[in-house]
N, C-alpha and C positions, 0 to 999 in steps of 0.2 A: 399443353403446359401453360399453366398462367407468365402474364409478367413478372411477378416478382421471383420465381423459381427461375426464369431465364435469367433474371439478373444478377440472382444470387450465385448460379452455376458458373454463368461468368466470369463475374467478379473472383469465385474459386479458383477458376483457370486460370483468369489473367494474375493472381495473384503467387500462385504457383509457376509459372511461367514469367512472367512480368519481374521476379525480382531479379533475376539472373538479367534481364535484361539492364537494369539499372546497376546491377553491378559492373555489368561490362561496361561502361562510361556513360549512360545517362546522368546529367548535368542539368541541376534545378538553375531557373535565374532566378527565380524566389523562393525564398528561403523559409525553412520552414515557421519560422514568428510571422512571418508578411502573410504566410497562407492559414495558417490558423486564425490571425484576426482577421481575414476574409472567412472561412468556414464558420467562425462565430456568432458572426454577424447575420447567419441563415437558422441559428438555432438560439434565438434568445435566453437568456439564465444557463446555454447548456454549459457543461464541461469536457471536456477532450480525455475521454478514457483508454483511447490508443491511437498513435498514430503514426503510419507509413509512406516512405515515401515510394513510390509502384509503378508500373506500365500495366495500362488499360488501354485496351483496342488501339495498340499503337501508340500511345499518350504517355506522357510522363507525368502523372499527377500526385499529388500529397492529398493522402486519403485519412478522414479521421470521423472516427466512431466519436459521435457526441452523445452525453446523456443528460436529463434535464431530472429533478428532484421530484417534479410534478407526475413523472411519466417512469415506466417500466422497459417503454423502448428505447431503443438508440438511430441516432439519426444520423446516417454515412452522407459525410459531406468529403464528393471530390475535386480539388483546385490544381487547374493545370496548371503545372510546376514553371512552365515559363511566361505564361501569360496574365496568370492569375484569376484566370476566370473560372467561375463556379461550372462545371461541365456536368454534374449528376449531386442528387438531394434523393436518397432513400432510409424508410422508415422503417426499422428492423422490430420486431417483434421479440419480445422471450423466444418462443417457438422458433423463430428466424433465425437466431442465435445460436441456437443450441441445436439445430439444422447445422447450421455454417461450421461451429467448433466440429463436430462429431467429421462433418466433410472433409474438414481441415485433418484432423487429425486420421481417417484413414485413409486420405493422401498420404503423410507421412509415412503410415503405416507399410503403406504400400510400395514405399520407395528402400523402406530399410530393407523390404523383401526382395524387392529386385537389385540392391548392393548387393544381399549375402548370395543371391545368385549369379554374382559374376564371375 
C-alpha cells in the first residue's frame, strides 16, 4: 500500500474516531483564527474550504482542507491545537477526494446499520 492510501486511511479513522474524542474534553490553546493563519501561510493564495477541529494519532489538531484557484487539489494542513505547530502538509487529489468522501460516507453508512441493529 503506498503512502498516501496509509494516510488517507488514517486520517479516515482518526477522524471517525478522533472526534468523540474531542468531544469528551479536548481543549484547543489555539484557537481556530491563530491556526488558520498558520495553515495559510503553508498554502499561498489558498482558501480554507473546511475546517475541523480532530484527534490524530493521539493529537489534538485543527485540520483544514485548503484550495488554491490555480490547482484542482486541496492541501490538508494540520496545526496542533495546543502548540501551534504545522505537524502534517498533504496533497489531495480530485481522485483523493472522492476516495475520501465515498469512505466517509460508507462509514456512516455503516454505523446507521449497526444502530438499527441494536
Amino acid at each position: 500500500m503506498n503512502l498516501k492510501l496509509l494516510l488517507i486511511a488514517a486520517t479516515l479513522s482518526a477522524v471517525s474516531l478522533g472526534s468523540g474524542n474531542v468531544a469528551a474534553g479536548g481543549k484547543a490553546k489555539i484557537d481556530r483564527a491563530a491556526a488558520e493563519k498558520i495553515a495559510l501561510a503553508r498554502v499561498p493564495g489558498g482558501e480554507v474550504k473546511e475546517a475541523e477541529l480532530e484527534t490524530e494519532h493521539g493529537r489534538l489538531v485543527w485540520s483544514f482542507d485548503i484550495g488554491q484557484k490555480t490547482s484542482p487539489d486541496i492541501t490538508e494542513v494540520q496545526v496542533d491545537a495546543n502548540t501551534g505547530e504545522v505537524v502534517a502538509v498533504e496533497t489531495e487529489t480530485p481522485d483523493d477526494q472522492a476516495r475520501e468522501d465515498q469512505d466517509k460516507k460508507d462509514d456512516e453508512d455503516q454505523k446507521d446499520d449497526d444502530e438499527d441493529h441494536k
